[in-house]
Residue frames as a rotation matrix with the C-alpha (Angstrom) as fourth column:
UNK 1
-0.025 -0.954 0.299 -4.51
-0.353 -0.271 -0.895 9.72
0.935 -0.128 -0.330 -26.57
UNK 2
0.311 -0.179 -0.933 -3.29
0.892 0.393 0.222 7.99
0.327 -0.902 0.282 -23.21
UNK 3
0.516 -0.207 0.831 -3.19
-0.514 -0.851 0.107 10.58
0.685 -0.482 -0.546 -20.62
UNK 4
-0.497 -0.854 -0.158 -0.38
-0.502 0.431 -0.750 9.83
0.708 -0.293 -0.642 -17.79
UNK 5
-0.495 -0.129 -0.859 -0.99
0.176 0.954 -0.244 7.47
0.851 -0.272 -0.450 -15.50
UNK 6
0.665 0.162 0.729 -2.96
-0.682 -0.268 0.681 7.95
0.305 -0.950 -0.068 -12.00
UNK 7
0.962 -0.254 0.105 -0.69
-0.004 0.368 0.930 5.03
-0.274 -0.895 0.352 -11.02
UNK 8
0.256 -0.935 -0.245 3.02
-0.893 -0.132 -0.430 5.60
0.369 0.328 -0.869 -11.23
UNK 9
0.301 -0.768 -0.565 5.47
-0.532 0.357 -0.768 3.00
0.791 0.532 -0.301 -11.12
UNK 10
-0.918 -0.339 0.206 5.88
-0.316 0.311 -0.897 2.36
0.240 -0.888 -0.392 -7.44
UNK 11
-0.215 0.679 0.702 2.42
-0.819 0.266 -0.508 2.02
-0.532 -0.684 0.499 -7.04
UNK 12
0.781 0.556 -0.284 2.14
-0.624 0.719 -0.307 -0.85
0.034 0.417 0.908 -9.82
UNK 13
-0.472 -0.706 -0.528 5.45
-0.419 0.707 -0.570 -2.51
0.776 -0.048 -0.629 -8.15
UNK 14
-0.450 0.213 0.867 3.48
-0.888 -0.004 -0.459 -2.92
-0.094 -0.977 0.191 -5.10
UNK 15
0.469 0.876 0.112 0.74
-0.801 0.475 -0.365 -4.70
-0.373 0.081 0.924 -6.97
UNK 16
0.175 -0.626 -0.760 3.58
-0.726 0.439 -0.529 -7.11
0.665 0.645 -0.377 -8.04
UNK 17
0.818 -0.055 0.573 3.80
-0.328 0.773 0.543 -10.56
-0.473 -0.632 0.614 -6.08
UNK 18
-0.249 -0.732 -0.635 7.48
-0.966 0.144 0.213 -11.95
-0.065 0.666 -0.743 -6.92
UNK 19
0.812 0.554 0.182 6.98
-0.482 0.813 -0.326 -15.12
-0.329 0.177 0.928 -8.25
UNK 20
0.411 -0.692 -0.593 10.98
-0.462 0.403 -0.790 -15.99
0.786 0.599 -0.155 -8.63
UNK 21
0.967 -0.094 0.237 11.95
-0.113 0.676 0.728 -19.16
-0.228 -0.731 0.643 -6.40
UNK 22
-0.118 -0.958 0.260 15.28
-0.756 0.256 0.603 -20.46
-0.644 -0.125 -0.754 -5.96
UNK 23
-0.900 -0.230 0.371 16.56
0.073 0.758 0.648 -23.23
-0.430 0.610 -0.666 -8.79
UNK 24
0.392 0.859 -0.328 13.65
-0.301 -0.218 -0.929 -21.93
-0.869 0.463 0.173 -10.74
UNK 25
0.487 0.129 0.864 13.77
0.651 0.605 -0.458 -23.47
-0.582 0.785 0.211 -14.36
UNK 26
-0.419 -0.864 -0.280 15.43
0.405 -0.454 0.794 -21.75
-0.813 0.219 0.540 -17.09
UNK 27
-0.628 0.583 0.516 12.57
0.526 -0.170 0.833 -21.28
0.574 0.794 -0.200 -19.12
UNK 28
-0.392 0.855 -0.341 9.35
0.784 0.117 -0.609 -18.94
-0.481 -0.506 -0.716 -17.73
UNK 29
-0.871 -0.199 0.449 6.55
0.475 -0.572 0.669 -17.18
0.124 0.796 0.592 -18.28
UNK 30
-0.646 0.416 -0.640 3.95
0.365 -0.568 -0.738 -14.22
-0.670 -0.710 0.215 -17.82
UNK 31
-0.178 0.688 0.704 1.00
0.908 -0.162 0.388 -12.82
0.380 0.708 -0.595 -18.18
UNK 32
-0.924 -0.285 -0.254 0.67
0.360 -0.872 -0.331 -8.96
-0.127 -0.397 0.909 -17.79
UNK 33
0.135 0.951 0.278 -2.89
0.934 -0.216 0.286 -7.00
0.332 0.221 -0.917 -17.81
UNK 34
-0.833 -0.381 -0.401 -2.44
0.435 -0.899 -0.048 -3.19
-0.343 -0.214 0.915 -17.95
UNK 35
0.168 0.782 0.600 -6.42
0.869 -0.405 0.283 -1.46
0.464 0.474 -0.748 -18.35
UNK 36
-0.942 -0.334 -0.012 -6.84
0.333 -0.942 0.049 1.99
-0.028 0.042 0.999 -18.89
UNK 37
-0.293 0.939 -0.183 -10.05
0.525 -0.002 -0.851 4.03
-0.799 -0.345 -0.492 -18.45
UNK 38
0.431 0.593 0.681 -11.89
0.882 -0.118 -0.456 5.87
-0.190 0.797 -0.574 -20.90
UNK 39
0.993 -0.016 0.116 -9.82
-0.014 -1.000 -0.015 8.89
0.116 0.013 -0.993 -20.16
UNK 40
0.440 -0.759 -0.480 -6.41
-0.150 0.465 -0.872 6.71
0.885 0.456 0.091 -20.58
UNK 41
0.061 -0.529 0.846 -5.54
-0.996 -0.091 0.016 6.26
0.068 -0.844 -0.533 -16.63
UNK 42
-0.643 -0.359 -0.677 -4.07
-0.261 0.933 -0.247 3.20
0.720 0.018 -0.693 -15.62
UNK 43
0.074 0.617 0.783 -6.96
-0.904 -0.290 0.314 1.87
0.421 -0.731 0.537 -13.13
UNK 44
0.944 0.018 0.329 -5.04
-0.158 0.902 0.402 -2.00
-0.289 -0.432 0.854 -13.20
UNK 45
0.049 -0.819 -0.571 -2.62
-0.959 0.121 -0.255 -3.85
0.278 0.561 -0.780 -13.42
UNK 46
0.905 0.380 0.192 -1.98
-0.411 0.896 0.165 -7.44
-0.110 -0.228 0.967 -13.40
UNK 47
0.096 -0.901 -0.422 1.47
-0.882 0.120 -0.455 -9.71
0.461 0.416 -0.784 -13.42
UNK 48
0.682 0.206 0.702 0.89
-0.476 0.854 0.212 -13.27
-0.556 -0.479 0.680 -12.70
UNK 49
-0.222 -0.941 -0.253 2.91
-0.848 0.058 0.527 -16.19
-0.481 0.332 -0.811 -13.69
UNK 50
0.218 0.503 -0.836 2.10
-0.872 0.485 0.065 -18.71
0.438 0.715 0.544 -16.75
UNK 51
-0.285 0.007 0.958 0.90
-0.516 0.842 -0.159 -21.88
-0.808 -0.540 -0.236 -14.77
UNK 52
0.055 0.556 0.829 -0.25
-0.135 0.827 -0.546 -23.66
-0.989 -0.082 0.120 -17.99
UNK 53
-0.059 0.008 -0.998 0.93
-0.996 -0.062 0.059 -24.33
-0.062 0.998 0.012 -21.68
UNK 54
0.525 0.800 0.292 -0.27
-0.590 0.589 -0.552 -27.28
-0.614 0.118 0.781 -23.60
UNK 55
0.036 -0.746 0.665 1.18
0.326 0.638 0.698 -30.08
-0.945 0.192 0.266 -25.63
UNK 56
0.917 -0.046 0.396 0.61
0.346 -0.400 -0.849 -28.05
0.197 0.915 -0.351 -28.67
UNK 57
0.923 -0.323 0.210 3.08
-0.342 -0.938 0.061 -25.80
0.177 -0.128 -0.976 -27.26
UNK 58
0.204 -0.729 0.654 5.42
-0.474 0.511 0.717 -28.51
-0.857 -0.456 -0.241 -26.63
UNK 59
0.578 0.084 0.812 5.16
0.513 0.736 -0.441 -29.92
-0.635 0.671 0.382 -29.83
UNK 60
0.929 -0.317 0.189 5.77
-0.063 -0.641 -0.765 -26.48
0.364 0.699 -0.616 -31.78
UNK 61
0.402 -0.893 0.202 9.08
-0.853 -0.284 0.438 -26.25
-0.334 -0.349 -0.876 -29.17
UNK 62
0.081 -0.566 0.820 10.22
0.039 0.824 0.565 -29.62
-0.996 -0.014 0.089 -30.42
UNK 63
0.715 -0.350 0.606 10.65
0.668 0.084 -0.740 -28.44
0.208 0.933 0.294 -34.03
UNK 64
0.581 -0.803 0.134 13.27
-0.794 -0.595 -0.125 -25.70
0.180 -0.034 -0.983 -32.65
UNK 65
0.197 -0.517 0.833 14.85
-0.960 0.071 0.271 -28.65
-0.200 -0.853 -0.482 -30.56
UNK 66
-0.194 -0.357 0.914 14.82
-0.167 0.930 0.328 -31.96
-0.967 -0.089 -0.240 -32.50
UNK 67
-0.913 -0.205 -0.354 13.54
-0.300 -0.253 0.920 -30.64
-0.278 0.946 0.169 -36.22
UNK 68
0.102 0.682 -0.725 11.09
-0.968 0.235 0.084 -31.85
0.228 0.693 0.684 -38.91
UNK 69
0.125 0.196 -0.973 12.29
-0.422 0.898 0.126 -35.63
0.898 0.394 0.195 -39.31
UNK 70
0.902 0.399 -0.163 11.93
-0.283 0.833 0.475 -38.46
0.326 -0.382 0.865 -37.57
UNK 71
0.474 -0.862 0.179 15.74
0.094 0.252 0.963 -39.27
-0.876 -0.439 0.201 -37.75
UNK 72
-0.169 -0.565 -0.808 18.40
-0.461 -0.679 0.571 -38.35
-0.871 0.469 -0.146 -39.54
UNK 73
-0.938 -0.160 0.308 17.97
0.148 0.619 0.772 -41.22
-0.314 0.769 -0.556 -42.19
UNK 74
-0.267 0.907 0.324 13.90
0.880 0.367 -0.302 -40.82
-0.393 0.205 -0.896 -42.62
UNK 75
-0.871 0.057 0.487 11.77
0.239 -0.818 0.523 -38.37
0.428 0.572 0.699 -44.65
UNK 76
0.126 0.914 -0.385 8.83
0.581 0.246 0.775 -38.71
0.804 -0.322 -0.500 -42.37
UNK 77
0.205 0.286 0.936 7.84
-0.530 -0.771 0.352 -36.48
0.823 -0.568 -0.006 -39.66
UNK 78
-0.958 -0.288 0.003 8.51
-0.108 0.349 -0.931 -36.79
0.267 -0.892 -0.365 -35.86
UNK 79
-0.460 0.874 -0.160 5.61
0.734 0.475 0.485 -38.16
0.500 0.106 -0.860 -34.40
UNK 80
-0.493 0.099 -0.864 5.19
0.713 -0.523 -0.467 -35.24
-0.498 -0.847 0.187 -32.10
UNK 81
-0.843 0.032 -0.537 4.33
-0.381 -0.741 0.553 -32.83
-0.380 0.671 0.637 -35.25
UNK 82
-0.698 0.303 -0.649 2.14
-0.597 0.254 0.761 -35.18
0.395 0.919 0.004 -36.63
UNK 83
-0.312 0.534 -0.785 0.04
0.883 0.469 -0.032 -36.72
0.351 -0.703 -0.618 -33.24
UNK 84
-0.198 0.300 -0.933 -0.08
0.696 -0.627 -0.349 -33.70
-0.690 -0.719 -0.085 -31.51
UNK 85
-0.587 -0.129 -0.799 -0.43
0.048 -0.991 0.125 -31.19
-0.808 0.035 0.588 -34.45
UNK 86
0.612 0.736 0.288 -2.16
0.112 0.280 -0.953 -32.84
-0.783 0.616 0.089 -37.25
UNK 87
0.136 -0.453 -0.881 0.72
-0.922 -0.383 0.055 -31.91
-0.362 0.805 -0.470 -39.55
UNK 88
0.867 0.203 -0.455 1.16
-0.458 0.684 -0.568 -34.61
0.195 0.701 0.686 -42.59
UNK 89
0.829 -0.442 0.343 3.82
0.249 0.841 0.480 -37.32
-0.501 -0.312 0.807 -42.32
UNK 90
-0.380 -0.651 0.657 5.61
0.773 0.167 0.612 -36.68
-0.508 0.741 0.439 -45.66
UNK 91
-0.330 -0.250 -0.910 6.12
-0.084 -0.953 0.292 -34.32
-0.940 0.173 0.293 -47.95
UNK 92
0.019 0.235 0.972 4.14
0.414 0.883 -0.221 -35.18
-0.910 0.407 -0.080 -50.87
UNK 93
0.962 -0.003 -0.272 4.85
-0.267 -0.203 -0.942 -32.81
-0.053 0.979 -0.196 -54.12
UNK 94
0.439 -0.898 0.025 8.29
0.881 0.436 0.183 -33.00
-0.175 -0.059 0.983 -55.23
UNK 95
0.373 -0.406 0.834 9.01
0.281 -0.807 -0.519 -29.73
0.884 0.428 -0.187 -54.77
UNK 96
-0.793 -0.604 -0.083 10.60
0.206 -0.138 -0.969 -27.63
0.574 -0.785 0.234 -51.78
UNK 97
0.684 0.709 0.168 8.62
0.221 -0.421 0.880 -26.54
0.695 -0.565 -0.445 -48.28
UNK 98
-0.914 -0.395 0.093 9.06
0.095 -0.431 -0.897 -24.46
0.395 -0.811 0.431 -45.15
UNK 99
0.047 0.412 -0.910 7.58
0.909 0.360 0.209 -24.01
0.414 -0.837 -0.358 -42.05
UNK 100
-0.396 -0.646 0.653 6.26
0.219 -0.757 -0.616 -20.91
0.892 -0.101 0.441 -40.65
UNK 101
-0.099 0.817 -0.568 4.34
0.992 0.036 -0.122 -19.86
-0.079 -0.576 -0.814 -37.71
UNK 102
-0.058 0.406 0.912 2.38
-0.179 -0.903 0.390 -16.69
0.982 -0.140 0.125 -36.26
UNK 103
-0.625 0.302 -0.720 0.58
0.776 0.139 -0.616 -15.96
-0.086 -0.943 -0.321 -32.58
UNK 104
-0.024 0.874 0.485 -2.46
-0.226 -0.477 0.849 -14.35
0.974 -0.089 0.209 -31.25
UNK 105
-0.999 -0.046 -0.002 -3.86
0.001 0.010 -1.000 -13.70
0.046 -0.999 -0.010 -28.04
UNK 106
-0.157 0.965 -0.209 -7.67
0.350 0.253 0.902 -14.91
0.923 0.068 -0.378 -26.86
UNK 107
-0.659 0.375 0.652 -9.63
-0.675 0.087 -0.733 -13.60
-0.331 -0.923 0.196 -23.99
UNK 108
-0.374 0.616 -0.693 -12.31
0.469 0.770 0.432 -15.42
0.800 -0.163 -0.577 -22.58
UNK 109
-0.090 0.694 0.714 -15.49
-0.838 -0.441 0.322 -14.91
0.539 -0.569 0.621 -20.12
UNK 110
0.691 0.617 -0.376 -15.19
-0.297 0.717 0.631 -18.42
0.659 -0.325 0.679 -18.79
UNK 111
0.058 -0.923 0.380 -13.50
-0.993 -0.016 0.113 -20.63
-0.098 -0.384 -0.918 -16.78
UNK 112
0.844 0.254 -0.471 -12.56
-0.304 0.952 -0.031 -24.27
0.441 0.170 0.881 -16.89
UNK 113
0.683 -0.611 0.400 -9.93
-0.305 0.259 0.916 -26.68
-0.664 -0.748 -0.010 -15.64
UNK 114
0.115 -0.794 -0.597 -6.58
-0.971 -0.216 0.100 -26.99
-0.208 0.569 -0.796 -17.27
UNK 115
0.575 -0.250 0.779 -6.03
0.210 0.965 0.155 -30.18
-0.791 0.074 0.608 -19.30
UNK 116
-0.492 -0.843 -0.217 -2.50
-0.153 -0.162 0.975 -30.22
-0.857 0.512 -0.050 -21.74
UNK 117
-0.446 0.422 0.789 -5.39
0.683 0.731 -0.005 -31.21
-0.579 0.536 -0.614 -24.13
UNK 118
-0.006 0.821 -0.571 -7.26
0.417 -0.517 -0.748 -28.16
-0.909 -0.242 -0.339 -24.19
UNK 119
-0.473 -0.154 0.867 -8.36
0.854 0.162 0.494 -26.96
-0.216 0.975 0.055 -27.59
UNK 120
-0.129 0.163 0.978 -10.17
0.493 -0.845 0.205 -23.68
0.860 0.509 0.029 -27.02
UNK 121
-0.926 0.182 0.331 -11.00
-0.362 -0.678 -0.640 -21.18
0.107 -0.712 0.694 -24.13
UNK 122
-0.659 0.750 0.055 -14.24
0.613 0.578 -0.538 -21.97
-0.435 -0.321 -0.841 -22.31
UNK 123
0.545 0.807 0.226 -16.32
0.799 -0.418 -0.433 -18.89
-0.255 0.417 -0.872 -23.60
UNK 124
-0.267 -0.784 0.560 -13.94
0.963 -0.196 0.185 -16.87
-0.036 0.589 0.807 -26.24
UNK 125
0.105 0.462 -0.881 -14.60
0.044 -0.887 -0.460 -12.91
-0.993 0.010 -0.114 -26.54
UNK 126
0.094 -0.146 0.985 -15.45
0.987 0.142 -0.073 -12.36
-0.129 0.979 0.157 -30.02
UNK 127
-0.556 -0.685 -0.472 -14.03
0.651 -0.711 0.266 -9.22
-0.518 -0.159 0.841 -31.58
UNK 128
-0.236 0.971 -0.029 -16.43
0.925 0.234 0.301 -6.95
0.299 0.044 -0.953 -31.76
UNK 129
-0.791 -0.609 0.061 -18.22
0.311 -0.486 -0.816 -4.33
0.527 -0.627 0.574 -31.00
UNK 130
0.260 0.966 -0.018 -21.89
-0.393 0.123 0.911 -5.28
0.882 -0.229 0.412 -29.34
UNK 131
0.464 -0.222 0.858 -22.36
-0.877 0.020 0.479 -6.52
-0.124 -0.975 -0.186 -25.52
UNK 132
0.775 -0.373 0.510 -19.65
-0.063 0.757 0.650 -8.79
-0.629 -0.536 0.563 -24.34
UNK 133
0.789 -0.445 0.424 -17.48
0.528 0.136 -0.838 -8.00
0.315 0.885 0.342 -27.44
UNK 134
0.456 -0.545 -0.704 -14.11
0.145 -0.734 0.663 -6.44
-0.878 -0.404 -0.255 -27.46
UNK 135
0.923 -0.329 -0.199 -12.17
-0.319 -0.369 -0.873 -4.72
0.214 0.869 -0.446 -30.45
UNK 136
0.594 -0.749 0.294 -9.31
0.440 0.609 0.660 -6.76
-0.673 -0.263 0.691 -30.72
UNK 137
0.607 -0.661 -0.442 -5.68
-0.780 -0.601 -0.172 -5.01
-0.152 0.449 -0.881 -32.25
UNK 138
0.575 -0.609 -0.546 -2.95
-0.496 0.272 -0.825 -5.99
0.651 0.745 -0.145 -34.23
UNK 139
0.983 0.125 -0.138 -0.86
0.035 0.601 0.798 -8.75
0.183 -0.789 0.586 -32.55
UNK 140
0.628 -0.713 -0.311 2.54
-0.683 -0.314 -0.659 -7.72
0.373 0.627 -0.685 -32.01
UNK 141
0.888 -0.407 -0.215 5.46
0.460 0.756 0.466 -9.82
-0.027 -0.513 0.858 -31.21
UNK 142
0.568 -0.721 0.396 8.66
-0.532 -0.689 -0.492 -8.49
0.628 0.069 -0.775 -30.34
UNK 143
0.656 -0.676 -0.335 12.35
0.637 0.734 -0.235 -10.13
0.404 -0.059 0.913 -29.61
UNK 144
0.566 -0.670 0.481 14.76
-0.585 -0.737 -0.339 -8.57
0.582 -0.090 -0.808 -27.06
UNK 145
-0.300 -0.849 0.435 17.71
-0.924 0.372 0.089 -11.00
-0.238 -0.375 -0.896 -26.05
UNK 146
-0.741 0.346 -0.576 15.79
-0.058 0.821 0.569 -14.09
0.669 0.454 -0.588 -25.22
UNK 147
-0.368 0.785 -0.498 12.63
0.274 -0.421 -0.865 -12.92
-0.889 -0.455 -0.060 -24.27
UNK 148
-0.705 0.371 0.605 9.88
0.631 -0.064 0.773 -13.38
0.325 0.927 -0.189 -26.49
UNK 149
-0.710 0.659 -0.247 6.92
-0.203 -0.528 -0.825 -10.64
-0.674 -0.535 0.509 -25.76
UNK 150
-0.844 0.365 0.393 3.65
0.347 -0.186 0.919 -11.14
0.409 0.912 0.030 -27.60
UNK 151
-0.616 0.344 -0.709 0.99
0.522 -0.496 -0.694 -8.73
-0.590 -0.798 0.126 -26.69
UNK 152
-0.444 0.718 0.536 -2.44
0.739 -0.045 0.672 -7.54
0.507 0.694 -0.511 -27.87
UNK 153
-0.961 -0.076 -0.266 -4.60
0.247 -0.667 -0.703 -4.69
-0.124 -0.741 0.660 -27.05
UNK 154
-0.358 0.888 0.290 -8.46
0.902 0.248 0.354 -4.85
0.243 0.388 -0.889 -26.92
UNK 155
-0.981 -0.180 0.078 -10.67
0.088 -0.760 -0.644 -2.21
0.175 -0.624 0.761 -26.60
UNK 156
-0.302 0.840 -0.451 -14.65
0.883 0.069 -0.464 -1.85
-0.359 -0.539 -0.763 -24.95
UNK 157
-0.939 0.135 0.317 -16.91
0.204 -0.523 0.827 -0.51
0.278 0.841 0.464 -27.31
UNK 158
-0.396 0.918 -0.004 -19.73
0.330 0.146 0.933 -1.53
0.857 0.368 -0.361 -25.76
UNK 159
-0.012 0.342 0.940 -22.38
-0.558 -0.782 0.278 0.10
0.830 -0.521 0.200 -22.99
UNK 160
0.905 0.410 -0.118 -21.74
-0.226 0.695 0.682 -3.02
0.362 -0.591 0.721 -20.77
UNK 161
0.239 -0.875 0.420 -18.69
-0.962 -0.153 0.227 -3.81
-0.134 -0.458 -0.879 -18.56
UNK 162
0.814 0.018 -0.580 -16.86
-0.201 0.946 -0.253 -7.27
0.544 0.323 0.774 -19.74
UNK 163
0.641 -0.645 0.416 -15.23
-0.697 -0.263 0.667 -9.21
-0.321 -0.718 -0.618 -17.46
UNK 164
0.225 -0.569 -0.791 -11.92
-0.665 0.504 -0.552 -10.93
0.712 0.650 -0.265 -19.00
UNK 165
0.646 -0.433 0.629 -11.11
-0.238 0.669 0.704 -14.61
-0.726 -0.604 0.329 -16.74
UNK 166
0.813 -0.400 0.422 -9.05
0.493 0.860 -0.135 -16.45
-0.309 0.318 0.896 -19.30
UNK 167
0.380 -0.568 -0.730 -6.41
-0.875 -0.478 -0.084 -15.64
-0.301 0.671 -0.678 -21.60
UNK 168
0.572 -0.217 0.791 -4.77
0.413 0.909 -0.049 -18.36
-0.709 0.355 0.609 -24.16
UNK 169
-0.429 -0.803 -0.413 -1.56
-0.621 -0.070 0.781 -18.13
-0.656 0.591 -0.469 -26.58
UNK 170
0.899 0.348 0.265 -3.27
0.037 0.542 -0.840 -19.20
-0.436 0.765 0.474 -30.01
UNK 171
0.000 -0.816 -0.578 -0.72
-0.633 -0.447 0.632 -20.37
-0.774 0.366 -0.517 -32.41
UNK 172
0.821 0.541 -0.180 -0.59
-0.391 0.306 -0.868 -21.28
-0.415 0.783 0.463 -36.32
UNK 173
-0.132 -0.914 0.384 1.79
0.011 0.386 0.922 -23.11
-0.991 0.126 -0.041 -37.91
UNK 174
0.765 0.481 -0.429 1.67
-0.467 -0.044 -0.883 -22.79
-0.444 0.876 0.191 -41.39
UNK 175
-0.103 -0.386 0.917 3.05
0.510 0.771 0.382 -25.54
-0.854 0.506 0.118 -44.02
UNK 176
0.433 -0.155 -0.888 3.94
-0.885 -0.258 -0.387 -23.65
-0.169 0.954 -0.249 -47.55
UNK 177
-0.433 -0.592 0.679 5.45
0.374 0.568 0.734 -25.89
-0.820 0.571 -0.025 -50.29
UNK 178
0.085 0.137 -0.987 5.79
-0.866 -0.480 -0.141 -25.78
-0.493 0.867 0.078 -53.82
UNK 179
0.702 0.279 0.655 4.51
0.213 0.795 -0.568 -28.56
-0.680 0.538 0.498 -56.14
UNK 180
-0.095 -0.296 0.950 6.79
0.903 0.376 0.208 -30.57
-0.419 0.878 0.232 -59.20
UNK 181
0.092 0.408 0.908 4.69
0.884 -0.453 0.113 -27.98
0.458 0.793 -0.403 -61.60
UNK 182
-0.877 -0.194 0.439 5.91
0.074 -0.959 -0.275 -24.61
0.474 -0.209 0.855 -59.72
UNK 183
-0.003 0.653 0.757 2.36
-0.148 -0.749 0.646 -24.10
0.989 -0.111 0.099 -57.89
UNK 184
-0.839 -0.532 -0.115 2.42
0.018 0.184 -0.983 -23.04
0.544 -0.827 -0.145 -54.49
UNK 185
-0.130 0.715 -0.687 0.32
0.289 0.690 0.663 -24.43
0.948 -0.112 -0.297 -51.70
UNK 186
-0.635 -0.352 0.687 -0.25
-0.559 -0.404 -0.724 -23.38
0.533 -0.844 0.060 -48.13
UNK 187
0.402 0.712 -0.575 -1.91
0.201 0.544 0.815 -25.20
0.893 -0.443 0.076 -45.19
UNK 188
-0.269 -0.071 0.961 -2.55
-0.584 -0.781 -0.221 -23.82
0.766 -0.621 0.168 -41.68
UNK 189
-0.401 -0.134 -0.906 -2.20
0.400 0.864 -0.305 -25.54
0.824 -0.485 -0.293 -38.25
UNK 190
-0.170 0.196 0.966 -4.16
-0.665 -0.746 0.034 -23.27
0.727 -0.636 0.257 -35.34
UNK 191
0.105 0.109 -0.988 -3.78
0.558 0.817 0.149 -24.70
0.823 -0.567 0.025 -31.93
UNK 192
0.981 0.169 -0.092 -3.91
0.130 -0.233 0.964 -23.52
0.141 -0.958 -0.250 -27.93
UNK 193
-0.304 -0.953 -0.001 -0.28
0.136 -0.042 -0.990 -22.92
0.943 -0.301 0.142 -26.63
UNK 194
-0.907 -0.411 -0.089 -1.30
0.094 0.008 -0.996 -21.99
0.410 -0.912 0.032 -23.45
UNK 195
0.250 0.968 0.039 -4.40
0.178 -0.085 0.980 -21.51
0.952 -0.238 -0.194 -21.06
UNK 196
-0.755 -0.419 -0.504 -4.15
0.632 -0.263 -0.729 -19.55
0.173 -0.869 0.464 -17.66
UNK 197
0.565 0.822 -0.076 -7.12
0.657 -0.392 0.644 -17.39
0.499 -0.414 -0.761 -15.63
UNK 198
-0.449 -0.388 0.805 -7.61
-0.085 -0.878 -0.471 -14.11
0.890 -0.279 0.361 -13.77
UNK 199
0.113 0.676 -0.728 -8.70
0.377 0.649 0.661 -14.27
0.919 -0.349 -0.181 -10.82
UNK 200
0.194 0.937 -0.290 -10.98
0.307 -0.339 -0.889 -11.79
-0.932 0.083 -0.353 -9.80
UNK 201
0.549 0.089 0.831 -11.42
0.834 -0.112 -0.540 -10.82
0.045 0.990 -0.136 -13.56
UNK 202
-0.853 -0.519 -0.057 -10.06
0.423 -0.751 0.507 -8.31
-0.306 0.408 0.860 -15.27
UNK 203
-0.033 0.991 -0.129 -12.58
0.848 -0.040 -0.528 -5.83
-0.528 -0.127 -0.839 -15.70
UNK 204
-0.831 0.003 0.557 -13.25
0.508 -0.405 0.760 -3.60
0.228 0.914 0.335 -19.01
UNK 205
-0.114 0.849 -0.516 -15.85
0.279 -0.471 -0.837 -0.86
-0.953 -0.240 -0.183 -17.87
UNK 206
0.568 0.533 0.627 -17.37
0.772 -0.082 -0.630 1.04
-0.284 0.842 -0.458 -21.05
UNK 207
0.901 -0.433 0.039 -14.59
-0.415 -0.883 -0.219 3.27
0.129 0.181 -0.975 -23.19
UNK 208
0.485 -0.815 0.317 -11.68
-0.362 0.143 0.921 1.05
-0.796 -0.561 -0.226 -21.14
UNK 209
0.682 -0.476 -0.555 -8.64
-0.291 0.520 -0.803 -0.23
0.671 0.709 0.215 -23.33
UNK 210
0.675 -0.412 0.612 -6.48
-0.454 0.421 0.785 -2.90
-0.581 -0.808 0.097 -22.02
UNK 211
0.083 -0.550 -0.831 -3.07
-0.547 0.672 -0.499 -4.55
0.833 0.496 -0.245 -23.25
UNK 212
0.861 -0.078 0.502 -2.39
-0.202 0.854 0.480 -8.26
-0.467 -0.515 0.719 -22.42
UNK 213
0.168 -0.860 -0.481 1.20
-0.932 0.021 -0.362 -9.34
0.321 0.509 -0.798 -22.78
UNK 214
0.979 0.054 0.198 2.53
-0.114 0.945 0.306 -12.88
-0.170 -0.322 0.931 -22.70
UNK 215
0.342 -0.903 -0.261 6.32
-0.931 -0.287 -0.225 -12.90
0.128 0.320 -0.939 -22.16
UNK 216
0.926 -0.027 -0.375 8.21
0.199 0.882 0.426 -15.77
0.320 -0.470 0.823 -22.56
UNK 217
0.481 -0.843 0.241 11.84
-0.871 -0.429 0.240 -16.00
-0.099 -0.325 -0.940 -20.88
UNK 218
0.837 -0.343 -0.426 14.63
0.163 0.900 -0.404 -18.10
0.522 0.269 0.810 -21.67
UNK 219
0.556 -0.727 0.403 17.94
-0.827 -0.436 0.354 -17.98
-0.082 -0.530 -0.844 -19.20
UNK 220
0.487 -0.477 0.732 20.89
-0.613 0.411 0.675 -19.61
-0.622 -0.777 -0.092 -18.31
């Protein structure tokens, strides 16, 4: 059970820097870090703004914004789906497909420099519970206007304090179709969306549970 807070509300607005500029974009996004001790007090808090999503993440947003084909006249993928994601050109049973996706959240123990390339986290936490491990929960996602929230909660099993630098938006795309002959097929697309650091860590003593949220925002 979470016992109430040692910090209330005013004291974790303090720890807020605003990060909202004039003629700011119409699109942003955050990364939140909320760790509890072993005895459920809030003993952080974190609220920084996402400085770094990848062309994966641009790619997946260009199937809300410009679709599947190439142009209206072609069956062939945009190239953006198919360079940057690895998805197939063409559709190749003659039956039907769709297009879904998922998310996940990654910590990480490293650091590295941002490149729109990036393809994993410098030194992933594996989910676990032995030293450096963290018990990783159900990912939820959750939709309120236009504001996406997806947010994971890990918890520190082990007798060793782990400190969290990274964080990264994993995301799958998944390709379903059904074949001529009724059988159905799936194939899975798992890429970076984003990459962004703490900095000093986030710090998981032994017993601590922390949620990480990644919000996105859409305005205007």
């Amino acid at each position: 059970m979470v016992a109430p807070d040692l910090a209330n509300e005013e004291d974790i607005d303090k720890l807020i820097i605003s990060d909202d500029l004039p003629d700011e974009p119409t699109f942003k996004a955050y990364i939140e870090a909320k760790i509890y001790d072993k005895e459920g007090h809030v003993v952080d808090y974190r609220r920084q703004p996402m400085r770094s999503l990848t062309q994966y993440f641009l790619a997946f947003l260009s199937i809300a914004l410009m679709g599947t084909y190439s142009s209206s006249s072609s069956t062939t993928a945009q190239s953006l789906l198919t360079n940057v994601l690895g998805m197939p050109s063409t559709q190749s049973s003659n039956g039907s497909a769709d297009i879904g996706y998922s998310w996940s959240i990654q910590l990480g123990s490293g650091t590295q420099s941002f490149s729109p390339t990036l393809k994993s986290l410098a030194a992933p936490i594996a989910n676990g519970s032995g030293a450096g491990q963290l018990i990783y929960g159900s990912t939820i996602v959750s939709y309120s206007g236009l504001t996406i929230n997806v947010s994971v909660t890990v918890t520190n099993y082990s007798s060793t304090t782990i400190g969290v630098t990274e964080i990264g938006l994993i995301g799958t795309i998944i390709l379903e179709s059904e074949t001529s002959t009724n059988a159905y097929t799936s194939t899975s697309f798992t890429n970076l969306y984003s990459y962004d650091t703490f900095s000093p860590a986030v710090t998981l003593p032994p017993g601590a549970i922390a949620t990480f949220q990644i919000t996105l925002s859409f305005t205007g």
